[in-house]
C-alpha positions as a Markdown table, in Angstrom:
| # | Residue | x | y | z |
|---|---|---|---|---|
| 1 | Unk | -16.6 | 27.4 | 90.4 |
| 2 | Unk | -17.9 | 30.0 | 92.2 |
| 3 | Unk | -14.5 | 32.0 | 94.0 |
| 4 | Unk | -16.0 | 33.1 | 97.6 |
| 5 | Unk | -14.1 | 36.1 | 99.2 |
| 6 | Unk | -13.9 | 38.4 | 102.2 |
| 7 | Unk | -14.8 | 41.1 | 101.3 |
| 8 | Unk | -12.5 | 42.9 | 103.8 |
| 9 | Unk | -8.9 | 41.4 | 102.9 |
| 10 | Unk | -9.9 | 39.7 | 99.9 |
| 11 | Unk | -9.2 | 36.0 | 101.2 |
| 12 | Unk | -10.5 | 33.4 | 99.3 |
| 13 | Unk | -12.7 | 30.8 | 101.0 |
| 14 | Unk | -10.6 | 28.1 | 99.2 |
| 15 | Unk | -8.0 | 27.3 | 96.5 |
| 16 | Unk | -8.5 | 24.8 | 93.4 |
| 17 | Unk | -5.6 | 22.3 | 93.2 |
| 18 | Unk | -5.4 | 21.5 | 89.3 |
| 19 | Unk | -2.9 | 18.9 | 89.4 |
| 20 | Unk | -0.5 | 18.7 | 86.7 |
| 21 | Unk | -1.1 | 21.7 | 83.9 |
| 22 | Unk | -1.1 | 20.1 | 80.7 |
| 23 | Unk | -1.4 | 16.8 | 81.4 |
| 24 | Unk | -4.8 | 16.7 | 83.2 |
| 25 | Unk | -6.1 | 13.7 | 80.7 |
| 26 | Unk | -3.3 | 11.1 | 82.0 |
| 27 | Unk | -3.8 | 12.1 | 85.7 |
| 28 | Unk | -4.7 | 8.4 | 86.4 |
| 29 | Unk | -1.3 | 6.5 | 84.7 |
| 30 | Unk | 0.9 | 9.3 | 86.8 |
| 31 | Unk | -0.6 | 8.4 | 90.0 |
| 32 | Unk | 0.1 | 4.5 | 89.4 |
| 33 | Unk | 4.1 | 5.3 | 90.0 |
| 34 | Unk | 3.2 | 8.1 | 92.7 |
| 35 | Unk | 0.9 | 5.7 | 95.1 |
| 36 | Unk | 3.9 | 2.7 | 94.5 |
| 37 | Unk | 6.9 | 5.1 | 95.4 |
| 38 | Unk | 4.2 | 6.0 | 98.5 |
| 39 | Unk | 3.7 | 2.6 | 99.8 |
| 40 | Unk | 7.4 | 1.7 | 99.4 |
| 41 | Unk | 8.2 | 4.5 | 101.5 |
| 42 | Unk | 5.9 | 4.3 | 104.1 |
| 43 | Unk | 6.2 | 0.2 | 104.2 |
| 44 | Unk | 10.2 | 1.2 | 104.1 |
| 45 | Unk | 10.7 | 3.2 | 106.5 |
| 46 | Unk | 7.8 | 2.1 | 109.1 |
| 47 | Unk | 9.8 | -0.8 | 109.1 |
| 48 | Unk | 12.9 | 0.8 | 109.6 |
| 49 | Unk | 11.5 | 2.4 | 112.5 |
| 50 | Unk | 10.3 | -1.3 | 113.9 |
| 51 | Unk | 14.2 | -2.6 | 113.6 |
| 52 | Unk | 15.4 | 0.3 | 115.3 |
| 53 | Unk | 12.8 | 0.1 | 117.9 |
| 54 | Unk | 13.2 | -3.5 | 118.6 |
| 55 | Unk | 16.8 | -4.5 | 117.9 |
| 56 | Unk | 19.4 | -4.1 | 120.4 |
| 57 | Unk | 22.4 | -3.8 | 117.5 |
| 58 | Unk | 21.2 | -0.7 | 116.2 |
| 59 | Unk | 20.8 | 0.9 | 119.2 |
| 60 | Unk | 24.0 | 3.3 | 118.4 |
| 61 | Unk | 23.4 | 7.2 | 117.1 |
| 62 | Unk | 23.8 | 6.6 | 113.9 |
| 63 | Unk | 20.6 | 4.5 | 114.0 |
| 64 | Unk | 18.9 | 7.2 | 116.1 |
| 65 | Unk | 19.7 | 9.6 | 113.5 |
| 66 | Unk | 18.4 | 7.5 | 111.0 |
| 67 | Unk | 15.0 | 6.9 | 112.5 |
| 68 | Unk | 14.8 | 10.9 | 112.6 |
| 69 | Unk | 15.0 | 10.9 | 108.8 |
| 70 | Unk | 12.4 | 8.0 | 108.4 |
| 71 | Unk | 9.9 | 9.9 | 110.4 |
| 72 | Unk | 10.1 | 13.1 | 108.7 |
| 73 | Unk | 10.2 | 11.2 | 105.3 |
| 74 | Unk | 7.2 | 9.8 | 106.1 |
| 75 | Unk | 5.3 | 13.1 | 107.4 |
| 76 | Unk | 7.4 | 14.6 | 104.7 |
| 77 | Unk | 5.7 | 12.3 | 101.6 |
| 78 | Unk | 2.4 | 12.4 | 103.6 |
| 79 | Unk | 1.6 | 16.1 | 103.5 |
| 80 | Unk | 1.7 | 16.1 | 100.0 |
| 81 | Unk | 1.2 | 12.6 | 98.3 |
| 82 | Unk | -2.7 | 11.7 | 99.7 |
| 83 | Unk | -4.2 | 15.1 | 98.8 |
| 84 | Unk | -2.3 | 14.7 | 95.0 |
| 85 | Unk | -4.1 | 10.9 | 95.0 |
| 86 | Unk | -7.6 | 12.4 | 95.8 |
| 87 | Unk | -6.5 | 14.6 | 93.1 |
| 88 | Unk | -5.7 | 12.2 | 90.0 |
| 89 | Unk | -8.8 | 9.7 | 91.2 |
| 90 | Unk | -11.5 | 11.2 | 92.2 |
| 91 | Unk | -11.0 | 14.9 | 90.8 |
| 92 | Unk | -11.3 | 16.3 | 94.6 |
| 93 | Unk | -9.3 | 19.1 | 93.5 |
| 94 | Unk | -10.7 | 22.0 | 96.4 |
| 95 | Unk | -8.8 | 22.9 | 99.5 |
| 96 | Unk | -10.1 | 25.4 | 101.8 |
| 97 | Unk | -7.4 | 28.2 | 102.6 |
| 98 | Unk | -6.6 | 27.3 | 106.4 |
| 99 | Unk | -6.1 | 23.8 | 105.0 |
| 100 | Unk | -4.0 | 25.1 | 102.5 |
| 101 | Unk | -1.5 | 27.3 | 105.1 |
| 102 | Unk | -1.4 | 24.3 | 107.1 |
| 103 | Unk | 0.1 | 22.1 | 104.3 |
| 104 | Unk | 2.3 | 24.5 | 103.0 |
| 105 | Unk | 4.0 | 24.9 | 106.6 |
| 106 | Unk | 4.3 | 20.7 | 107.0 |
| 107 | Unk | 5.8 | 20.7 | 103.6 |
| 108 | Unk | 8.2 | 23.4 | 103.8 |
| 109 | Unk | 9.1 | 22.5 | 107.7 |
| 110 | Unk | 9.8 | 19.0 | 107.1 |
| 111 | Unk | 11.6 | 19.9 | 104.1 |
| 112 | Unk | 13.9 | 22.0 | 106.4 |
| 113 | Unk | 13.9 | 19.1 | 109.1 |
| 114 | Unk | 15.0 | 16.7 | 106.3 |
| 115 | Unk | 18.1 | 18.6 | 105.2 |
| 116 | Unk | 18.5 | 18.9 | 108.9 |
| 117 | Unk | 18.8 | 15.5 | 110.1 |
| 118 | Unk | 21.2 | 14.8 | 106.8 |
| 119 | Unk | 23.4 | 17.7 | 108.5 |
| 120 | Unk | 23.2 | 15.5 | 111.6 |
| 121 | Unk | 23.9 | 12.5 | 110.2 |
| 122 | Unk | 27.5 | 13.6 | 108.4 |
| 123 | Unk | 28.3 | 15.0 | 111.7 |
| 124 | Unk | 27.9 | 11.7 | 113.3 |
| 125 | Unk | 30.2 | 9.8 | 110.8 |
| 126 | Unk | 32.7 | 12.7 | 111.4 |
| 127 | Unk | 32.7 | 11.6 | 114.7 |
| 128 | Unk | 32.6 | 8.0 | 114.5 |
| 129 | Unk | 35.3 | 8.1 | 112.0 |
| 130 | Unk | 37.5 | 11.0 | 113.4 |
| 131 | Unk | 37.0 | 10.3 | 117.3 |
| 132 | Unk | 36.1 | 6.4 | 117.4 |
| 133 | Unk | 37.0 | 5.9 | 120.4 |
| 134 | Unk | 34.8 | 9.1 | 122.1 |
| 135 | Unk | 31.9 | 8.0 | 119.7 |
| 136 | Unk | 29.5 | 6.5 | 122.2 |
| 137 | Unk | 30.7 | 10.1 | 125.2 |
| 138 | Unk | 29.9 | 12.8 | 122.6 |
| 139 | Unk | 27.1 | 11.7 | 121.0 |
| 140 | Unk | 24.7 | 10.4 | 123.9 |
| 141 | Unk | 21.1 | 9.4 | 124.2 |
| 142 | Unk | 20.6 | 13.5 | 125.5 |
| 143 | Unk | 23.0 | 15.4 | 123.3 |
| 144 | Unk | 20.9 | 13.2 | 120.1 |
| 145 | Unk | 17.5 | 14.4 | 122.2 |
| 146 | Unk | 18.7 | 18.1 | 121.9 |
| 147 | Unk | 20.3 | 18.1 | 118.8 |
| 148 | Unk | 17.1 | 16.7 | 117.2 |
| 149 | Unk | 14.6 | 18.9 | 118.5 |
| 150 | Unk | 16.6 | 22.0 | 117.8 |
| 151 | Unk | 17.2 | 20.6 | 114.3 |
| 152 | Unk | 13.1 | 20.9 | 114.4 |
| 153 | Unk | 12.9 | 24.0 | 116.5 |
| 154 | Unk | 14.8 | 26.0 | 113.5 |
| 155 | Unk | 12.5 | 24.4 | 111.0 |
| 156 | Unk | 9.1 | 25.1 | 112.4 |
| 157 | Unk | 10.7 | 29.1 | 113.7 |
| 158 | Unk | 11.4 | 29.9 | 110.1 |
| 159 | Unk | 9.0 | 28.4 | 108.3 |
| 160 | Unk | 6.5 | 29.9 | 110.6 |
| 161 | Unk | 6.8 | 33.6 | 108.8 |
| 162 | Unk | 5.4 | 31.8 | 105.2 |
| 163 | Unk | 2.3 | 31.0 | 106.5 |
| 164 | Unk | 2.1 | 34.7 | 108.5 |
| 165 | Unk | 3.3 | 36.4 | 105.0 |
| 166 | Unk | 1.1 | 34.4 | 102.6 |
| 167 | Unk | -2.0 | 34.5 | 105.3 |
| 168 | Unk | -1.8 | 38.4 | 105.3 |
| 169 | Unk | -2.3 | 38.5 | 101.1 |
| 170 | Unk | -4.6 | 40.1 | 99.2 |
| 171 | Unk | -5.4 | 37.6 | 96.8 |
| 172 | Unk | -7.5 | 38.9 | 93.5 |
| 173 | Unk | -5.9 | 36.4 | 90.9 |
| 174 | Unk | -8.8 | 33.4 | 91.0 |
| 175 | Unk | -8.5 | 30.3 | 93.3 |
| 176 | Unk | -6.6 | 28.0 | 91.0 |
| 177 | Unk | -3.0 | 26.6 | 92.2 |
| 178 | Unk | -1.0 | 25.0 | 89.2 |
| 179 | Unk | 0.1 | 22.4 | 91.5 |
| 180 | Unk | -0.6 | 19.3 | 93.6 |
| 181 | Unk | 0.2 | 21.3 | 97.4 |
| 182 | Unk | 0.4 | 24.4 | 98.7 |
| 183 | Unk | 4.1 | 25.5 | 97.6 |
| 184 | Unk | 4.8 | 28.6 | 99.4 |
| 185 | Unk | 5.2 | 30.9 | 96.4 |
| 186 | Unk | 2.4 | 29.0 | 93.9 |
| 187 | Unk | -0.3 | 30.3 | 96.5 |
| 188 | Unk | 1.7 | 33.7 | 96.6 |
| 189 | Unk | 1.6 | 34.4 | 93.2 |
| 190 | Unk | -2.4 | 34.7 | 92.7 |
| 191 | Unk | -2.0 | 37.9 | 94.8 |
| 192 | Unk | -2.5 | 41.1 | 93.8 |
| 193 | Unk | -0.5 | 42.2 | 96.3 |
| 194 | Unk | 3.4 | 42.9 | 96.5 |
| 195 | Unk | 4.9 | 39.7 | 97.5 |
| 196 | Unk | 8.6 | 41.0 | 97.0 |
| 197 | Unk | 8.8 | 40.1 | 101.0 |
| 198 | Unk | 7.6 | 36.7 | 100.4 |
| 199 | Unk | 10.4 | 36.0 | 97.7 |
| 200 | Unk | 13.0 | 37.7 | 99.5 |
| 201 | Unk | 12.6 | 35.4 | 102.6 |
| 202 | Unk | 11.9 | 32.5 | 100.8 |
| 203 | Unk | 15.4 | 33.1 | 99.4 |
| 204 | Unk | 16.9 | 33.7 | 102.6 |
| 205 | Unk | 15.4 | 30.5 | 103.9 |
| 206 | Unk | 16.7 | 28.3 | 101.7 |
| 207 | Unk | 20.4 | 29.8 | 102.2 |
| 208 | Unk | 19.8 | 29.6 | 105.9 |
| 209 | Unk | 18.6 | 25.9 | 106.3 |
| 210 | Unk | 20.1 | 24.1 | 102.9 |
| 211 | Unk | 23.4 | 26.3 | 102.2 |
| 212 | Unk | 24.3 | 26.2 | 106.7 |
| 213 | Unk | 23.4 | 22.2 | 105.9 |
| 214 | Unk | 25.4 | 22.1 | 103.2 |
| 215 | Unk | 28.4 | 23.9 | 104.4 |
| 216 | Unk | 28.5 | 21.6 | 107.4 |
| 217 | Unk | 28.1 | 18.7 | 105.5 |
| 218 | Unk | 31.0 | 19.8 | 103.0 |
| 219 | Unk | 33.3 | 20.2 | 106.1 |
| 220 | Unk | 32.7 | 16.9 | 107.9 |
| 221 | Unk | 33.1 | 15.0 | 104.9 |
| 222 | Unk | 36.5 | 16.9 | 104.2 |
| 223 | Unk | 37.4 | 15.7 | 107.9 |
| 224 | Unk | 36.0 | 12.7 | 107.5 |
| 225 | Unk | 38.5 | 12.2 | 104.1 |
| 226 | Unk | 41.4 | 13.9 | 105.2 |
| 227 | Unk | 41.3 | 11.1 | 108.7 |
| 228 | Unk | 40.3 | 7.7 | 106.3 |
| 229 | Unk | 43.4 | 9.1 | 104.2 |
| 230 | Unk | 45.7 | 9.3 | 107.0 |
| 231 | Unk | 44.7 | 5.6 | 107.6 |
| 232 | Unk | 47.8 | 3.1 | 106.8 |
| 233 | Unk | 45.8 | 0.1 | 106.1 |
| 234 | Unk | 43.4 | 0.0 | 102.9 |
| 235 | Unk | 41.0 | -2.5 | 104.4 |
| 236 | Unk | 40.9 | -0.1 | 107.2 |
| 237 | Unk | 40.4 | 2.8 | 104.8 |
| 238 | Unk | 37.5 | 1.0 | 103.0 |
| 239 | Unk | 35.4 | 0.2 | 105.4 |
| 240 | Unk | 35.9 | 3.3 | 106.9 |
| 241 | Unk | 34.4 | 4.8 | 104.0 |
| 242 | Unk | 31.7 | 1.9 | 103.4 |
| 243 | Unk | 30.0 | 3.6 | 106.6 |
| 244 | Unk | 29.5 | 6.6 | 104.5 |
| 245 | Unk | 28.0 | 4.9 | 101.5 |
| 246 | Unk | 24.0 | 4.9 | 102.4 |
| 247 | Unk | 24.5 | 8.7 | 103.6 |
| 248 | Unk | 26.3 | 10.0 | 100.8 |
| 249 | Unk | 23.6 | 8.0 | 98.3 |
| 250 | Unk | 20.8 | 9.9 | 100.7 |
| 251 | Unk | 22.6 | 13.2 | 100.1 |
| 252 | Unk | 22.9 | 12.6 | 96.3 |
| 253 | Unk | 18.8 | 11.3 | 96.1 |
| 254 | Unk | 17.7 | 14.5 | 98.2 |
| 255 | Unk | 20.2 | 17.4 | 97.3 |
| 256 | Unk | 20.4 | 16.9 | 93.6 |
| 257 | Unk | 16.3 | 17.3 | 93.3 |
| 258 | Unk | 16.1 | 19.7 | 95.3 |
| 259 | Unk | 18.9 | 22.3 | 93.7 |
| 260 | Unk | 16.6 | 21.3 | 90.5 |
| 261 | Unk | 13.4 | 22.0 | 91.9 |
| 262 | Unk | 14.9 | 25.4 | 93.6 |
| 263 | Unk | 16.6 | 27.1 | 90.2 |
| 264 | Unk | 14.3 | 25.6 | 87.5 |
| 265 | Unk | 11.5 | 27.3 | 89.8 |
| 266 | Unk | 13.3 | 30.3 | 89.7 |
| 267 | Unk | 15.7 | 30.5 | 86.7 |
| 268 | Unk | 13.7 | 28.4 | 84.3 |
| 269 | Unk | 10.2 | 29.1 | 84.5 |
| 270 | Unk | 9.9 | 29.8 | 80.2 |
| 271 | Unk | 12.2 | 27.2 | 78.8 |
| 272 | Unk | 10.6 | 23.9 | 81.3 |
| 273 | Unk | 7.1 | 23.6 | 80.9 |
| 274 | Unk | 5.1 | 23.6 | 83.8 |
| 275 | Unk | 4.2 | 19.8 | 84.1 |
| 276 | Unk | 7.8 | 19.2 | 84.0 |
| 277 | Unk | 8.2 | 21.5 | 87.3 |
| 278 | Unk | 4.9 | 20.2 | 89.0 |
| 279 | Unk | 6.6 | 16.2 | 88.5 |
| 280 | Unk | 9.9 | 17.4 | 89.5 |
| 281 | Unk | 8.8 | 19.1 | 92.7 |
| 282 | Unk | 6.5 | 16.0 | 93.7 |
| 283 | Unk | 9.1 | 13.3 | 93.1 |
| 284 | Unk | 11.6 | 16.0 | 95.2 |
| 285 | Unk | 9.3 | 14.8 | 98.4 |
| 286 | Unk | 9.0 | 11.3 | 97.1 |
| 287 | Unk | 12.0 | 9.9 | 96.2 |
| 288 | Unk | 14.2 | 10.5 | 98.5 |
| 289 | Unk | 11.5 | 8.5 | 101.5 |
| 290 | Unk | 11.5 | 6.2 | 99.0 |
| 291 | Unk | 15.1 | 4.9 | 98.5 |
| 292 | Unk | 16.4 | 5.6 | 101.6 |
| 293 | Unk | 15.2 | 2.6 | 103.5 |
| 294 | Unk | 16.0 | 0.8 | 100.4 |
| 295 | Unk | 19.8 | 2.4 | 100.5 |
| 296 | Unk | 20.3 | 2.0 | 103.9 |
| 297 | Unk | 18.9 | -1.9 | 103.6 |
| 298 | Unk | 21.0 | -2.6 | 100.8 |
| 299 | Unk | 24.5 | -1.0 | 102.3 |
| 300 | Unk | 24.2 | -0.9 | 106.0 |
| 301 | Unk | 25.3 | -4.8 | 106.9 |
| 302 | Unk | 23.7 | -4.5 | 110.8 |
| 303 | Unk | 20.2 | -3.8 | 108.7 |
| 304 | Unk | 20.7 | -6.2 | 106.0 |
| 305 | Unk | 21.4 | -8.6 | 108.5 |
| 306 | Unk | 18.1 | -8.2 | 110.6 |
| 307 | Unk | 16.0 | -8.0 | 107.4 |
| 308 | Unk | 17.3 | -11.6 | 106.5 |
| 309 | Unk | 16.5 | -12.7 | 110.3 |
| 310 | Unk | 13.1 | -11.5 | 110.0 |
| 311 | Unk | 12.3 | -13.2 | 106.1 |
| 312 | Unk | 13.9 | -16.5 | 107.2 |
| 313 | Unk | 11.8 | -16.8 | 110.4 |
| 314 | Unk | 14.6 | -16.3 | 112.8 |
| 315 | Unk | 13.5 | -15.3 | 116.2 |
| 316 | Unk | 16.7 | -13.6 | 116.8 |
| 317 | Unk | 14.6 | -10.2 | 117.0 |
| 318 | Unk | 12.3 | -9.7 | 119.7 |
| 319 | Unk | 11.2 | -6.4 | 121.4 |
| 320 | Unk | 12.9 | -5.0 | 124.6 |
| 321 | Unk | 12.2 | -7.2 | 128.4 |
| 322 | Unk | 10.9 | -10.5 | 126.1 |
């Protein structure tokens, strides 16, 4: 295909998304388990979004929170997973290059809002665990409002540079991304340019939004165990702890993928083939949207219980002034 550039900063009218390297003649069997895991997720956590809305029982921050994560789950899975489908079915592999910029900041800022709202999320079950009885006074209807937006604020501030970095490019290398989105530094890579800078803060992003995540994360649950562990009664102790079940599981599902994703990308890049990358990073923005209205239906009782209200016909639920 013809590659079309200015002739002034050598942009490329558009980029070719090739899919997975390697494995281009079973496109169609990988996109059978990609377009279920999608559908789960969005069916998942739309209706998450529905209980939350509607039910009065889950009206609590913890629920808030968690209807934070389903929404950037599913703008999250949806930046990336359509465009991969147009991909493996009907070989619509060209994306212009503003298209491109604007996918790679949705992916990398709702990546960054994701780990975010997990951050929030331990936070609140150090306080519901630590301060019971202040639960409901810290964590109010504004302080969730502000916490929230400046979980997203951060997100969208920093990921703003990549597109202003990787936008100002020469790019002399061909059109062809070895991938199903715009990562950051795929797209970087076909320029001819010096794209030190672009690593460099790519780096520094990733210890700025996932290690400050982490670190918080790692001190509320240390707070969190050090308080169930002062606890004198082991009922009391495990079902202080049972509230912590569907988050941890969330942190395992998101975290673990995405410290693969980050150091293979980096560290492995000539002993794991490509493909192997490619499928990794995909299922890194799939799976965790996925499961998590799954974990949180399976371990959250309040949840469970108005799941089995809804499939038994009970008219228990009903939306707010009915």
């Amino acid at each position: 295909m013809l590659i079309i550039l200015n002739k002034t900063n050598w942009t490329p009218a558009s980029f070719i998304l090739s899919g997975v390297p390697g494995l281009e003649d079973i496109h169609m069997w990988i996109s059978f388990p990609f377009c279920s895991m999608y559908v789960v997720a969005m069916v998942g956590n739309c209706g998450l979004l529905y209980l939350i809305r509607y039910e009065d029982t889950l009206h609590r921050p913890m629920y808030y929170f968690l209807a934070m994560l389903s929404l950037t789950d599913i703008a999250m899975c949806s930046s990336t997973i359509p465009k991969a489908l147009c991909i493996f079915w009907f070989h619509l592999k060209e994306i212009s290059f503003g298209e491109c910029l604007v996918q790679m900041f949705f992916i990398h800022t709702f990546t960054g809002m994701d780990s975010g709202v997990l951050m929030l999320m331990a936070l609140d079950r150090y306080v519901a665990i630590c301060y019971p009885l202040r639960y409901s006074t810290i964590l109010t209807n504004p302080v969730i409002a502000k916490v929230g937006l400046a979980t997203f604020l951060r997100a969208v501030l920093l990921i703003i540079p990549f597109t202003v970095l990787t936008k100002k490019l020469p790019y002399c290398r061909g059109n062809i991304i070895p991938h199903t989105y715009c990562d950051h530094m795929s797209v970087a890579k076909l320029s001819c340019g010096n794209v030190k800078v672009n690593a460099i803060y790519g780096l520094t992003v990733a210890l700025l939004i996932g290690g400050f995540d982490i670190l918080c994360i790692t001190i509320s649950y240390t707070m969190i165990i050090r308080a169930v562990l002062s606890l004198s009664s082991a009922d009391a102790r495990q079902k202080a702890f049972s509230t912590c079940t569907a988050h941890i599981c969330t942190i395992v599902f998101s975290y673990s993928l995405a410290f693969f994703s980050f150091f293979s990308h980096r560290f492995g890049g000539h002993t794991i083939p490509p493909s192997c990358h490619i499928i990794v990073a995909n299922i890194y923005l799939l799976l965790p949207p996925t499961m998590n209205p799954i974990v949180y239906g399976v371990k959250t009782k309040q949840i469970r219980d108005c799941v089995i209200r809804i499939l038994s016909g009970s008219k228990d639920i009903k939306p707010q002034g009915v």
